[in-house]
ZALO-716452 format. One record per residue (C-alpha): x, y, z; residue number from 1. Coordinates in Angstrom, 1 decimal. Layout:
N
      xx      yy      zz  num
       X       Y       Z  NUM
...
//
This chain:
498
      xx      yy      zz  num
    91.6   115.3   124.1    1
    88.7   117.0   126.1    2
    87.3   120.1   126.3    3
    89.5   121.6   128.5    4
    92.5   120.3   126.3    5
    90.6   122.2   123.5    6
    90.9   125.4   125.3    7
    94.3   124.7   126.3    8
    94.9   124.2   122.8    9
    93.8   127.7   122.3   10
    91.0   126.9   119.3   11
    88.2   129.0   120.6   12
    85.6   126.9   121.3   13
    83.4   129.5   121.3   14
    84.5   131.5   118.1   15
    83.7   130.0   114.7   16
    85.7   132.1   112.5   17
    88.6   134.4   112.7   18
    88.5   137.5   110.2   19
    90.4   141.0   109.9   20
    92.9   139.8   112.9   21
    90.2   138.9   115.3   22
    87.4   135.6   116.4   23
    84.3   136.3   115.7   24
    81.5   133.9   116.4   25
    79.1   132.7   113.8   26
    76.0   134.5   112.8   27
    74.0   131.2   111.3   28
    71.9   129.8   114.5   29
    72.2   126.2   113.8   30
    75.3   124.7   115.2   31
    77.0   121.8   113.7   32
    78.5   119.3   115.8   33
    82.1   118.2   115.2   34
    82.2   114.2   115.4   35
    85.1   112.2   117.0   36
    84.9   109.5   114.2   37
    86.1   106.9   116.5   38
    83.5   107.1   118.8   39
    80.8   109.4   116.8   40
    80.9   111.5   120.1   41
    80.8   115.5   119.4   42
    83.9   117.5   120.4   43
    82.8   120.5   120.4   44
    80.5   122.5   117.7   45
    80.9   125.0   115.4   46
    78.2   127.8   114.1   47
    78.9   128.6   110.4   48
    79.3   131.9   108.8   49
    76.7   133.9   107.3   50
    77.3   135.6   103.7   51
    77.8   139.0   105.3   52
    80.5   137.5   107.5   53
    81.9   135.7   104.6   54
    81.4   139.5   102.5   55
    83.7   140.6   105.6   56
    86.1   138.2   105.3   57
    86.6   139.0   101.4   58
    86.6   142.0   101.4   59
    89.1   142.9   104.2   60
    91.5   140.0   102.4   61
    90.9   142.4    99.3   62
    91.6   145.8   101.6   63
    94.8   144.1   102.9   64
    95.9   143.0    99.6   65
    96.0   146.7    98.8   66
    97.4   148.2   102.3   67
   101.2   148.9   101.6   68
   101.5   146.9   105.0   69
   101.1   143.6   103.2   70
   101.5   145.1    99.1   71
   105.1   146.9   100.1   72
   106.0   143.5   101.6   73
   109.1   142.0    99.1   74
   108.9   138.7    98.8   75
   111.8   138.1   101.2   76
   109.9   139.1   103.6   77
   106.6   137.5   103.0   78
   108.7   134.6   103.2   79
   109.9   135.0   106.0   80
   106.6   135.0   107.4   81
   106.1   131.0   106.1   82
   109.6   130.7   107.5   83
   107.9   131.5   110.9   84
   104.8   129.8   110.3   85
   107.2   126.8   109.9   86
   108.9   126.9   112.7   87
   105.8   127.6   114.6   88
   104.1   124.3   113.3   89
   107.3   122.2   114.6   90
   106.7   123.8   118.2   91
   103.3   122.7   118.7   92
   103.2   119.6   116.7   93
   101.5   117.6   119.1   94
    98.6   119.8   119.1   95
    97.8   120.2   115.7   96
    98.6   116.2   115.1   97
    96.1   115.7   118.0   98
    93.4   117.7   116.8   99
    93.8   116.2   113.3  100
    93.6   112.5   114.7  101
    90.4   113.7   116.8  102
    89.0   115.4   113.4  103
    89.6   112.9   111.0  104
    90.4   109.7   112.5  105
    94.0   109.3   111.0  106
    96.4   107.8   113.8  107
    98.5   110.5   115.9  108
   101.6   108.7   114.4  109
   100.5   109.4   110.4  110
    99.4   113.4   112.0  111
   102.6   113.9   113.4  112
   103.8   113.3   109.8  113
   101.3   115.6   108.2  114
   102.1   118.5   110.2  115
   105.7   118.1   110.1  116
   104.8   117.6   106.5  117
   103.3   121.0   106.2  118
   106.1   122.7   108.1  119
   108.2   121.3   105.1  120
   105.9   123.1   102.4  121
   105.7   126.5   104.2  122
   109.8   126.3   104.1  123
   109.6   124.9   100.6  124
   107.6   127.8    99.6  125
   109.0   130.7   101.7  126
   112.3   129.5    99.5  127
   110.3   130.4    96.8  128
   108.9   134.2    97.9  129
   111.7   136.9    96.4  130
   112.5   134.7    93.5  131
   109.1   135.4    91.3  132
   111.1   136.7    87.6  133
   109.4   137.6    84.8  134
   111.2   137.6    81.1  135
   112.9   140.3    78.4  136
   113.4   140.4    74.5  137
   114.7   142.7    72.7  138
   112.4   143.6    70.1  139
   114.7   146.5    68.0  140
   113.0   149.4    68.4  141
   111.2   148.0    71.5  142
   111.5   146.0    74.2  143
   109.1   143.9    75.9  144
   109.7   142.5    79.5  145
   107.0   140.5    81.8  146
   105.7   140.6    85.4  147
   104.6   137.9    87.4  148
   102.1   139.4    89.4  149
    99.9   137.9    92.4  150
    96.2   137.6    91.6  151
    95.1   139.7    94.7  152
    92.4   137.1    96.9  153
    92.7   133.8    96.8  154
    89.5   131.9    98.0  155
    90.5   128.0    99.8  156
    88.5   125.7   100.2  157
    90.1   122.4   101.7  158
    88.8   118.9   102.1  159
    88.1   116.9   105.4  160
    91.1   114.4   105.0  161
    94.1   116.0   106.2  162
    93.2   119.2   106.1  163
    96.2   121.0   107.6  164
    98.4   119.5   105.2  165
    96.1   119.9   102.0  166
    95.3   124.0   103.2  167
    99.7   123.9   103.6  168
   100.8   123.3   100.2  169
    97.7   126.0    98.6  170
    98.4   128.6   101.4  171
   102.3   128.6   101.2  172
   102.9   128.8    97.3  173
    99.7   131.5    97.4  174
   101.4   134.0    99.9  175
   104.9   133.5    98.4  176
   103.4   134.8    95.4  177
   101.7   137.9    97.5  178
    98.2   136.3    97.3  179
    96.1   137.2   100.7  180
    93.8   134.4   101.8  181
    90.2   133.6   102.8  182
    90.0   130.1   104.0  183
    87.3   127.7   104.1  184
    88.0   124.6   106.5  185
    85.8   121.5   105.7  186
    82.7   121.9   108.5  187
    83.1   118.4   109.5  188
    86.8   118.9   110.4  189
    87.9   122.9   111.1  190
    89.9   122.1   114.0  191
    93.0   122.4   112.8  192
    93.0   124.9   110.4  193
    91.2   127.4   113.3  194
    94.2   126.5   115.3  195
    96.2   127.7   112.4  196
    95.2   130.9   112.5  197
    97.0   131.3   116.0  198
    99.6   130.4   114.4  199
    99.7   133.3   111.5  200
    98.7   135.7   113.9  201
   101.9   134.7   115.9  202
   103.9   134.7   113.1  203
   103.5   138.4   112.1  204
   101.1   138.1   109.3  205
    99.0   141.9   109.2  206
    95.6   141.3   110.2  207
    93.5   140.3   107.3  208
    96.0   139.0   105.1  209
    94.6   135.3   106.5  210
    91.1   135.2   107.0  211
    89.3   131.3   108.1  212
    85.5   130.9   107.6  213
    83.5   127.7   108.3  214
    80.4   126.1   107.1  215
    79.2   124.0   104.7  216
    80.4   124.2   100.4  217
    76.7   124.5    99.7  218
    76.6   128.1   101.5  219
    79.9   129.0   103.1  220
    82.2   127.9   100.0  221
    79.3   128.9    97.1  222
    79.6   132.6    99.0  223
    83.9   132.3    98.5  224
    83.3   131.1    94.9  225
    81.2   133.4    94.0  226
    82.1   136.6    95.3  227
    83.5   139.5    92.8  228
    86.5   140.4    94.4  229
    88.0   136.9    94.9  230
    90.3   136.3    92.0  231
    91.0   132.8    92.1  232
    90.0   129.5    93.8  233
    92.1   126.6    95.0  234
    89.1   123.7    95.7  235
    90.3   120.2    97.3  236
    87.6   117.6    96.8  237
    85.4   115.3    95.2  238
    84.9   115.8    91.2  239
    80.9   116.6    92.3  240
    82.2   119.4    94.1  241
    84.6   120.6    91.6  242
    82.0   120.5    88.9  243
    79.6   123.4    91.0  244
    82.8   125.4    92.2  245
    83.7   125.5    88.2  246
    79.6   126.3    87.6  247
    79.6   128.8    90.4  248
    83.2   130.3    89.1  249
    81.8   131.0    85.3  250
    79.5   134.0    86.5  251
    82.7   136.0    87.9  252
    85.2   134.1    85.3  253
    87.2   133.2    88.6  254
    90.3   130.9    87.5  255
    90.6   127.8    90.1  256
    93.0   125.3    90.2  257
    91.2   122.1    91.1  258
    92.4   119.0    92.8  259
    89.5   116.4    92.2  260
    88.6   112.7    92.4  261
    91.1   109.3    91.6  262
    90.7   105.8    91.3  263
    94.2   104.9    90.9  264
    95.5   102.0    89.0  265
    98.4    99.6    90.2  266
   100.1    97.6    87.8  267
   102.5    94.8    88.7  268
   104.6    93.2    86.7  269
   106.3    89.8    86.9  270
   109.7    91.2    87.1  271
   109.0    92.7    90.7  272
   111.0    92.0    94.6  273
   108.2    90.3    95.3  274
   108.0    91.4    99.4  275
   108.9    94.8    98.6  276
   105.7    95.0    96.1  277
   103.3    93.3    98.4  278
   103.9    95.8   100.8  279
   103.9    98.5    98.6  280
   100.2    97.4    97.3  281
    99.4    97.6   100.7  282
   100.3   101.3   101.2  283
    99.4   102.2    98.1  284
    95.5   101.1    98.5  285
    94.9   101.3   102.6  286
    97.3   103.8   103.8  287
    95.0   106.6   105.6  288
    92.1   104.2   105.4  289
    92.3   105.4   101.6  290
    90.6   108.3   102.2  291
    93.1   110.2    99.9  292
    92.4   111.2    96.3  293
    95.6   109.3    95.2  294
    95.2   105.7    96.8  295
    95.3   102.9    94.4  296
    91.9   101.4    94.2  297
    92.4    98.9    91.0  298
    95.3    96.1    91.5  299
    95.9    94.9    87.5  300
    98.3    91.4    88.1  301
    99.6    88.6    86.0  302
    97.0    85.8    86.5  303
   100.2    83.3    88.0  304
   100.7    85.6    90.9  305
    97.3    86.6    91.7  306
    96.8    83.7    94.5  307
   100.0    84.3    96.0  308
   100.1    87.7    95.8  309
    96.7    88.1    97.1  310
    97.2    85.5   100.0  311
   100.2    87.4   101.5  312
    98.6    90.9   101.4  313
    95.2    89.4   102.9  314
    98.0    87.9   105.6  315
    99.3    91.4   105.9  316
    96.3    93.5   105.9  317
    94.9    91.4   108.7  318
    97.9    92.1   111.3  319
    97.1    96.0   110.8  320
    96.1    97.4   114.1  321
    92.8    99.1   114.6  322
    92.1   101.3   117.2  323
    91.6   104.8   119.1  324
    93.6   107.2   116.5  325
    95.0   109.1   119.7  326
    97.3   105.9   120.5  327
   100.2   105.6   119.3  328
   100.2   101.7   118.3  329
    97.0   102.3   116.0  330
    97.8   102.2   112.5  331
    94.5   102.3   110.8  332
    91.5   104.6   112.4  333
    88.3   105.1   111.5  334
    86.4   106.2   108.6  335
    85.3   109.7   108.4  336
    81.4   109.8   109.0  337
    78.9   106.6   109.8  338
    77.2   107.7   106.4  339
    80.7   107.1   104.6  340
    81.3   103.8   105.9  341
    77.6   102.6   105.4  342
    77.5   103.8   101.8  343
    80.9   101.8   101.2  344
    79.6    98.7   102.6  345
    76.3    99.1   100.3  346
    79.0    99.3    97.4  347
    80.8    96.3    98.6  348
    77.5    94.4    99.2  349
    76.4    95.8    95.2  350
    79.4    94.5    93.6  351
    78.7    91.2    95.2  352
    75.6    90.6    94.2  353
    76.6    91.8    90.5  354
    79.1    88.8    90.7  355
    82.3    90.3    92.2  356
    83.7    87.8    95.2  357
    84.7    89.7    98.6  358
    88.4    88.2    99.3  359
    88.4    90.1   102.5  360
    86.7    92.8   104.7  361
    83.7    94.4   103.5  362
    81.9    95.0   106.2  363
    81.6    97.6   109.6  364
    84.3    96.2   112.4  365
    82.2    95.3   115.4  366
    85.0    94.1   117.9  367
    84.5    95.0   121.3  368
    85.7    98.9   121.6  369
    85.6    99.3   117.9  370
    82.1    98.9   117.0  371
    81.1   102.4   118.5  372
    83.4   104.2   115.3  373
    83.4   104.0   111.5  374
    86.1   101.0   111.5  375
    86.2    99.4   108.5  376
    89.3    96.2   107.8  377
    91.2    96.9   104.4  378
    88.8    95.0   101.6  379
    90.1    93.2    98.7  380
    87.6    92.5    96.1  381
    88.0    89.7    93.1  382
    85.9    88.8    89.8  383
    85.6    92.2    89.5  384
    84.4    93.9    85.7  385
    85.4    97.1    84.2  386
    81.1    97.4    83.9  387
    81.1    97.2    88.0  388
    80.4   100.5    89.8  389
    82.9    99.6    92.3  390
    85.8    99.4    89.5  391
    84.7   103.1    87.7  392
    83.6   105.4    91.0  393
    85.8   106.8    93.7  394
    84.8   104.8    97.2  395
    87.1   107.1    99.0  396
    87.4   104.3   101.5  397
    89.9   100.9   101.4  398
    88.7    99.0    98.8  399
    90.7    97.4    96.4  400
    89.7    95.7    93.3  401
    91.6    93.1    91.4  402
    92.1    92.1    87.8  403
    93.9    90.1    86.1  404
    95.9    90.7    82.8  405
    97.3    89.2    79.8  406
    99.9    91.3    78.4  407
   101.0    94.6    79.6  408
    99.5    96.0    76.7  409
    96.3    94.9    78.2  410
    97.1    96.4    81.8  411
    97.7    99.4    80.4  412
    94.2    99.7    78.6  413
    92.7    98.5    81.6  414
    94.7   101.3    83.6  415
    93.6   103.9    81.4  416
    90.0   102.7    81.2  417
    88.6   105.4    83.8  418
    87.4   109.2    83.6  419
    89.8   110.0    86.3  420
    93.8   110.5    85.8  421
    95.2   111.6    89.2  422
    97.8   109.2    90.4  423
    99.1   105.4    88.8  424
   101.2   103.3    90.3  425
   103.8   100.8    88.5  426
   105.9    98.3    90.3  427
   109.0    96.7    88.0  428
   112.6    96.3    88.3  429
   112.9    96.7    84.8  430
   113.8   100.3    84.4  431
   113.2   100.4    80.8  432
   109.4    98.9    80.9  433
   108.8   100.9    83.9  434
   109.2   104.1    82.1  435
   107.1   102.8    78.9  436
   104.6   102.3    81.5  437
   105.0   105.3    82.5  438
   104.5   107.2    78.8  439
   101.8   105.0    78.5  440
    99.6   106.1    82.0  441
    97.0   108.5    81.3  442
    97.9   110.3    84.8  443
    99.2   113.2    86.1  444
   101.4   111.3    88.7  445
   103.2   108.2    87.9  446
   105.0   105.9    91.0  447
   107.2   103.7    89.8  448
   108.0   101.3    93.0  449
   107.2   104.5    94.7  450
   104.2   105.9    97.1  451
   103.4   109.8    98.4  452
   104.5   113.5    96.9  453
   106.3   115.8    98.7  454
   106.8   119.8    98.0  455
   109.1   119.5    95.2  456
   106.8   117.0    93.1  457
   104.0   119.2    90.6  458
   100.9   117.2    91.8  459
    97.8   117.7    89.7  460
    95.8   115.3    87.4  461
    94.4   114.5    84.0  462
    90.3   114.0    83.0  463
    87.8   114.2    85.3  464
    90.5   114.5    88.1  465
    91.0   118.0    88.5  466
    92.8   121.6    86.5  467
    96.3   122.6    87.7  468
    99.8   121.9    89.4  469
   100.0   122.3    93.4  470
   103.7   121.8    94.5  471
   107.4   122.8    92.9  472
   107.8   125.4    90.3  473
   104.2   124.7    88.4  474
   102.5   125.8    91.3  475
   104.1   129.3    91.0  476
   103.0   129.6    87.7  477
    99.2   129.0    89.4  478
    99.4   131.8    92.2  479
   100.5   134.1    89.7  480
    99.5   136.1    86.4  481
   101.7   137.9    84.1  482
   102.0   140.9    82.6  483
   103.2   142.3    79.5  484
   104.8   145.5    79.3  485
   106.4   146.9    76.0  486
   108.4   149.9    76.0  487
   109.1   151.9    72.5  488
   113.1   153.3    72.4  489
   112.6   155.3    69.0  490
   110.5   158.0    68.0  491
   106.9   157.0    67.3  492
   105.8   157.2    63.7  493
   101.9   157.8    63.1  494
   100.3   154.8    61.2  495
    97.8   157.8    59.1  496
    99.4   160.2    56.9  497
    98.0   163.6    58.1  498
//
């Protein structure tokens, strides 16, 4: 996509931000370039917000959430909004799957499913919107009924890796529970979610009940966080970052529901269909070049399949084409940033030398019109230790470590040997073991011969990997708070005898 397509694309290329209903350009003087990760070529650049733009952008999010324009909204009719923001997302697709693939390197055929993707959650949740109940009990001479009441601003700050989809499933449950929004796009990939705001205005939403701010976490986000009249977070990222949004969140006692680091575990068991597994490994630890929180990263396998098993996905992983993320044949793009993909290869190349063997990959593609991007072939490492830093960190990147196990008692130690606790994967035909396994998994997601959550599925984790529900019913709970109201229906009798 060039320039011009940008523009025809209508993301202001020279507006940074979009607050109170209108684009405003940024007040910091340093642009950032945006990066086209499969060529490291800039698109376009972006000039991030200063803290008085960001005050601006809080505080008429706050003044809306007031204004009986958005307050005397029922929830019907807020989601109907989402409804419309739905329907808006299905129109122009292409776009928003375009500027994703330019953004983030994910092929056009895995953006097309993203944004049809967060179509699905804005329906999901506009379902939702006008059926927020509290409760009653009858107390005798009193009754006591609760309210489930929207916190007022909600402050968003989404990740570079499928952004549009991760900002989706935050947004929607947030304003079908009457939430208004200040949203922070990662600065390395704002495209979409600028875009987005074209779509919101279109949709009918009152000026200021969506406001988008870029820049950095450091400045831009640590402004959001920290800001009085924001009354809860929803942060998408590494478990570095969600450590300082929960430091910077303590000062104003700011509740945030965080979605944080994995390093998923994949246990197979003998008793598998053996293609249908391989292929599910596969998914499971290179889909989306594994830049998702949820990949599975550590492969546990009986010791009699491990040369087989290993052989066919090596056999499989090598037929996966590489290529320009805008063409529709590519199925694995580029890594996110040439710093990324260096630091995983130093990773690779540390394990190595600490003793682990490198089945296959590990290193930066150089094929002729590949070796200008951040291409990196899906890496399967063996004789790999639970000591290793490449079994206990997050790579963020497709690397898969293997292990072998004795007895499934075993795997699941193994499995459960990690500070994080986002998403496990089991594959069995034995229904029974599979759910033991499941019991067992210290993890907030368990797949049992089963990849990817959708709207209906509460996604969240245990440990180190982050603090609340997104998606279904749970995430209702999250957007709103209650209140308890008791109402006396006898005569009040003093507790002092005077």
């Amino acid at each position: 996509m060039t320039v011009t397509q940008l523009a025809d694309a209508k993301v202001d290329l020279e507006m940074d931000h979009y607050i109170a209903g209108k684009w405003v350009k940024g007040g910091v003087d340093d642009a950032v370039d945006i990066l086209n990760p499969f060529d490291n070529q800039p698109i376009c650049s972006i000039n991030p917000a200063t803290d008085e733009q960001v005050d601006e952008a809080v505080e008429t999010a706050y003044a809306t959430f007031h204004d009986p324009a958005w307050k005397g909204l029922l929830g019907r009719e807020k989601g109907t909004l989402l409804y419309r923001v739905a329907e808006l997302l299905r129109r122009d697709l292409e776009i928003f799957a375009t500027l994703e693939s330019m953004d983030t390197g994910i092929p056009i055929r895995e953006t097309r499913m993203e944004v049809a993707t967060s179509a699905l959650h804005m329906e999901y949740f506009a379902g939702w919107a006008g059926k927020i109940e509290g409760s009653y009990q009858d107390l005798g001479p009193r009754f006591n009924f609760t309210r489930r009441e929207p916190f007022g601003v909600i402050g968003q700050i989404v990740p570079w890796n499928t952004p549009l989809k991760l900002m989706a499933r935050g947004f929607a449950a947030a304003v079908a529970c009457g939430n208004t929004m200040v949203v922070k796009p990662s600065i390395v990939a704002p495209l979409s979610i600028l875009r987005f705001a074209r779509i919101v205005e279109e949709a009918g939403f009152p000026a200021g009940s969506v406001n988008i701010v870029t820049g950095s976490g450091r400045t831009v986000g640590k402004a959001i966080v920290e800001h009085p009249k924001v009354r809860k977070i929803i942060f998408t990222g590494g478990t570095e970052g969600g450590h300082e949004v929960m430091r910077q969140a303590v000062e104003t006692v700011t509740p945030t529901v965080l979605e944080l680091g994995g390093k998923g575990p994949i246990i197979v068991c003998e008793d598998i269909d053996w293609d249908e597994a391989v292929d599910g490994v596969l998914t499971q630890a290179f889909a989306r070049k594994a830049e998702v929180c949820f990949a599975g990263t550590r492969l546990f396998i009986p010791p009699k399949m491990h040369d087989k098993f290993l052989a066919d996905m090596e056999a499989k992983a090598a037929k996966i084409p590489m290529g320009n993320p805008l063409e529709g044949t590519t199925q694995l793009g580029p890594l996110m940033t040439a710093k990324r993909l260096e630091d995983i290869v130093g990773e690779v190349d540390k394990a190595e030398s600490q003793g682990a063997s490198i089945y296959c990959g590990g290193k930066k593609v150089m094929e002729p019109g590949l070796e200008q991007g951040n291409f990196m072939p899906p890496t399967i490492l063996t004789n790999v230790r639970p000591d290793m830093e490449v079994y206990q960190e997050e790579l963020f990147g497709p690397v898969l470590t293997v292990t072998p196990y004795g007895d499934i008692d075993e795997a699941v130690a193994m499995a459960n040997d990690s500070e994080f606790g986002l998403a496990s994967y089991v594959w069995t035909n034995d229904v029974r073991k599979g759910h033991r396994l499941a019991d067992a998994m210290e993890s907030g997601n368990v797949f049992i011969n089963s990849y990817g959550y959708q709207s209906e599925i509460p996604f969240g984790g245990y440990k180190m990997s982050g603090i609340g529900r997104e998606h279904g019913a749970e995430a209702m709970h999250e957007y709103t708070q209650v209140k308890s109201i008791t109402v006396g229906m006898e005569r009040f009798q003093s507790r002092f005898d005077i």
